[in-house]
C-alpha positions in Angstrom: 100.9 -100.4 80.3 100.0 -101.8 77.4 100.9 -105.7 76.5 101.6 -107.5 73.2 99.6 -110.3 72.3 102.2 -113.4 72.4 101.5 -116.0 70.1 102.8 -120.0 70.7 106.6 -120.4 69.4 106.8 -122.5 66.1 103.3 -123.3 65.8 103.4 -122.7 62.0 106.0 -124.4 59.4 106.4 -121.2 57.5 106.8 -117.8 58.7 107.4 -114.3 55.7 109.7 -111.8 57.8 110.3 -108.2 56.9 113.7 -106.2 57.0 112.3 -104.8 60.0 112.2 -107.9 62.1 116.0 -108.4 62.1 118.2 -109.5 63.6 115.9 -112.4 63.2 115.5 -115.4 66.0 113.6 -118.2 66.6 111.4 -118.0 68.4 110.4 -114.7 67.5 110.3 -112.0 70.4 106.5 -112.0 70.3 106.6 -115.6 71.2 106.3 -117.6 74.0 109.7 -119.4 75.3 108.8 -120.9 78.0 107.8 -124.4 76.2 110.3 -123.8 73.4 114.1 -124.5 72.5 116.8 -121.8 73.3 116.3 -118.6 71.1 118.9 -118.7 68.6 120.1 -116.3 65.7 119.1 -116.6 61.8 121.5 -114.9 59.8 118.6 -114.7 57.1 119.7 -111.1 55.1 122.2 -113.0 53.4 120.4 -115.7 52.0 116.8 -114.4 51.9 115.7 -118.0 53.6 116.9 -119.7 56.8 115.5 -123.2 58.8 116.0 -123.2 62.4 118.5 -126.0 63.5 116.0 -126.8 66.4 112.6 -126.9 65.3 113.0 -126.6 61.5 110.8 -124.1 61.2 111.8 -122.1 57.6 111.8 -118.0 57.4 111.9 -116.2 54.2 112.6 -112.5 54.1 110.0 -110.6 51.9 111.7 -106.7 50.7 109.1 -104.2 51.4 110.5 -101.6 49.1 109.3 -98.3 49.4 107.4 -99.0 52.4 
């Protein structure tokens, strides 16, 4: 079985998300939770940018067209 590299949740102020990672959450699913705040749901396809109310940490969706 193979396993996926976790990285530390929130460890970077900005993070560039594609269509393909929503629904989007903080933290992310391929980070750690267990020294983080509850996961919770950015409703970023709307807006193209979200912060998350707990750790502030800002998304922005970047459109991969054609890909």
């Amino acid at each position: 079985m193979k396993q996926s590299k976790k990285t530390e949740a929130s460890t970077e102020l900005l993070y560039e998300v594609s269509r393909a990672d929503l629904p989007l959450c903080c933290p992310m699913p391929n980070m750690h939770l267990w020294n983080s705040h509850p996961r919770v749901y950015l409703p970023i396809a709307k807006t193209g940018e979200e912060l998350c109310p707990y750790c502030g940490t800002k998304y922005i969706l970047k459109d991969v067209k054609g890909a």
